[in-house]
C-alpha atoms as an extended CHARMM CRD file, in Angstrom:
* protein
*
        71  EXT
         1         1  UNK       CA            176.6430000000       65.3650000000      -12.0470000000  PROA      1               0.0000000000
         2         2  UNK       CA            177.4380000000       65.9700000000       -8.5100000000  PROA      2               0.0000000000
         3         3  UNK       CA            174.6250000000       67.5750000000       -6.3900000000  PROA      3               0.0000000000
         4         4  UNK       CA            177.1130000000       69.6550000000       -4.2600000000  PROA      4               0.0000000000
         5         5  UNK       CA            180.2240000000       71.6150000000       -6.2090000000  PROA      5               0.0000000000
         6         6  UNK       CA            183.7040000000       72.2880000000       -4.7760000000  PROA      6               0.0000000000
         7         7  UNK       CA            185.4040000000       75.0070000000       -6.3210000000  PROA      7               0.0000000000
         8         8  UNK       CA            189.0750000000       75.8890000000       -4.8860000000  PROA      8               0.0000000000
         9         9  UNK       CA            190.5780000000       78.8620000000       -5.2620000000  PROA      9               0.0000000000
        10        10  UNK       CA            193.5030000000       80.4750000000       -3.2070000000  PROA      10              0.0000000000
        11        11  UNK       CA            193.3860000000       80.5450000000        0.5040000000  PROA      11              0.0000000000
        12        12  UNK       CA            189.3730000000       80.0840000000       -0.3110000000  PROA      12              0.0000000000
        13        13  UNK       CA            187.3880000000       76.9900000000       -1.0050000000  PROA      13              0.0000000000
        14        14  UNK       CA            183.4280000000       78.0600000000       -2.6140000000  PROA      14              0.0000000000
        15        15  UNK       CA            180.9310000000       75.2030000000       -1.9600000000  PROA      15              0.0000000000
        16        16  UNK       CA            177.5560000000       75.2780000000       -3.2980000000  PROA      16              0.0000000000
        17        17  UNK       CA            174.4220000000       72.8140000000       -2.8410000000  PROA      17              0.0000000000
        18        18  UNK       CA            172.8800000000       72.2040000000       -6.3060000000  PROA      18              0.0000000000
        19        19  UNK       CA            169.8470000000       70.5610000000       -4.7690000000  PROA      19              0.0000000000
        20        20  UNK       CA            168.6960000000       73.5310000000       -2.5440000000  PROA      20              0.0000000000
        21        21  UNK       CA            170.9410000000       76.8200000000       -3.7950000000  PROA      21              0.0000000000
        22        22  UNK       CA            172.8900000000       76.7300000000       -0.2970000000  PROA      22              0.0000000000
        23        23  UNK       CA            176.2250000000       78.3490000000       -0.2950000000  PROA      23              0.0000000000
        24        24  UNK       CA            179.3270000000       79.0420000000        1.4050000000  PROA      24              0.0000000000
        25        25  UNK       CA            183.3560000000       80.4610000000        0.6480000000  PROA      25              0.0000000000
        26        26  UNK       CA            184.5810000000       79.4800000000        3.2720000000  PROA      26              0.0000000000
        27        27  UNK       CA            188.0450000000       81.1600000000        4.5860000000  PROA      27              0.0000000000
        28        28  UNK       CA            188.7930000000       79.3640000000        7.3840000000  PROA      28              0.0000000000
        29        29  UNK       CA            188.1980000000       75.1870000000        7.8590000000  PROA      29              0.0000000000
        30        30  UNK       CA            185.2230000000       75.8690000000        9.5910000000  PROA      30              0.0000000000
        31        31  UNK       CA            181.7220000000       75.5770000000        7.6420000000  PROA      31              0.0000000000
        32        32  UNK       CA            178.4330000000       77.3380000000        8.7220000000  PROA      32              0.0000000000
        33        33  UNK       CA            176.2480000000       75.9640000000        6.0320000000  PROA      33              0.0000000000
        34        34  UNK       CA            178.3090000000       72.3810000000        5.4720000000  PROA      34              0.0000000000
        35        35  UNK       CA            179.5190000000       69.6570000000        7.5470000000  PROA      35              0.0000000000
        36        36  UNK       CA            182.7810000000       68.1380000000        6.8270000000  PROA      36              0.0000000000
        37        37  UNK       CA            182.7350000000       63.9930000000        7.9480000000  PROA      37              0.0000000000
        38        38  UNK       CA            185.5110000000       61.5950000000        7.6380000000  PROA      38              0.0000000000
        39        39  UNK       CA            184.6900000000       58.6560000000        5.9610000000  PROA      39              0.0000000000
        40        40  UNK       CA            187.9160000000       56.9960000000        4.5700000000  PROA      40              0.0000000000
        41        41  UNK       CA            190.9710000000       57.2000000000        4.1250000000  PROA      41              0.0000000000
        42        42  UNK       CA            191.3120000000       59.0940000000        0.7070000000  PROA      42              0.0000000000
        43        43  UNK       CA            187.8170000000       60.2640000000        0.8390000000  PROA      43              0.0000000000
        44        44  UNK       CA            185.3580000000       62.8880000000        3.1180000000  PROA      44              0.0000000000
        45        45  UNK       CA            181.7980000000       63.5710000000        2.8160000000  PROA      45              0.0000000000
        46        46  UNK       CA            180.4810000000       67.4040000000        2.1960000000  PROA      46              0.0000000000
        47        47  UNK       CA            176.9860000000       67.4900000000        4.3690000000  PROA      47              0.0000000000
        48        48  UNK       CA            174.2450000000       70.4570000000        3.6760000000  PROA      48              0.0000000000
        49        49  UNK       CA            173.0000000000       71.2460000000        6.8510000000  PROA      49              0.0000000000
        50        50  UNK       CA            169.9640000000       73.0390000000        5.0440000000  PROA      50              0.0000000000
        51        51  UNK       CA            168.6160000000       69.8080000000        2.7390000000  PROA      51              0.0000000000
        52        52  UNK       CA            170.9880000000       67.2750000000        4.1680000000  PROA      52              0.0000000000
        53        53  UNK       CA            172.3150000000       66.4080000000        0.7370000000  PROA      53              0.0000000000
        54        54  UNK       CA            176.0030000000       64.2880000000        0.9940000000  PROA      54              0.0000000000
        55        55  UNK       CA            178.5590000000       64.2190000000       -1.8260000000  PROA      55              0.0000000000
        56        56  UNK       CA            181.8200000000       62.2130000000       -1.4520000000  PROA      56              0.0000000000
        57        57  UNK       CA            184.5500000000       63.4360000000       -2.5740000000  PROA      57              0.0000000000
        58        58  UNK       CA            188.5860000000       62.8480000000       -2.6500000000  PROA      58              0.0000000000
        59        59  UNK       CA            190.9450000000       64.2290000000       -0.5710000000  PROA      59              0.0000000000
        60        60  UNK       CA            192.9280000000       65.8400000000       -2.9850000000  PROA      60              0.0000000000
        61        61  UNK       CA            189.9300000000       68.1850000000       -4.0630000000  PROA      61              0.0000000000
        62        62  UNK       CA            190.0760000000       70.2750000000       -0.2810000000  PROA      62              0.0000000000
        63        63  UNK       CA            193.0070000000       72.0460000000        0.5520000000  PROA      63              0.0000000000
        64        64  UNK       CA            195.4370000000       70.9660000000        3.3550000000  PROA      64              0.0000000000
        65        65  UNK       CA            193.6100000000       73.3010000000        5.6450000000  PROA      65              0.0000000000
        66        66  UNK       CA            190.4300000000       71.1550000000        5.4100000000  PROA      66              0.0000000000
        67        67  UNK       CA            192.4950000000       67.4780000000        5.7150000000  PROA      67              0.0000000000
        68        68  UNK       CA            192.3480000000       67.3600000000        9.4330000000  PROA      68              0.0000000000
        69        69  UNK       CA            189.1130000000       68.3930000000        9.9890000000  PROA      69              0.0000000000
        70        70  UNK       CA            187.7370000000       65.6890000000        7.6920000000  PROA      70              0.0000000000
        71        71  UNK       CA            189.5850000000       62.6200000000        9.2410000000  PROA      71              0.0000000000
């Protein structure tokens, strides 16, 4: 079970931290609560800034929006 979840919806991506409760919808590609990191080529790494908890995930699972700000 992943410790942060990444939930897409349209023009929207919801992020939530299961290890401290921290969340976020996010409209545009910028993140108040999370940190977006590049970390491969087909990968990224989702950063609470509250607990500092890390998930990586694929590519495929942000939007388009998000792909540039991650590599």
């Amino acid at each position: 079970m992943r410790d942060i979840i990444i939930s897409n919806k349209i023009n929207e991506l919801d992020i939530i931290c299961r290890h401290c409760g921290n969340s976020e919808t996010a409209k545009s590609p910028f993140f108040n609560r999370f940190r977006l990191e590049g970390t491969g080529k087909n990968t990224a790494t989702v950063r609470c800034l509250n607990c500092q908890t890390a998930v990586e995930v694929p590519l495929n699972e942000l939007s388009t929006l998000y792909y540039h700000h991650a590599c």
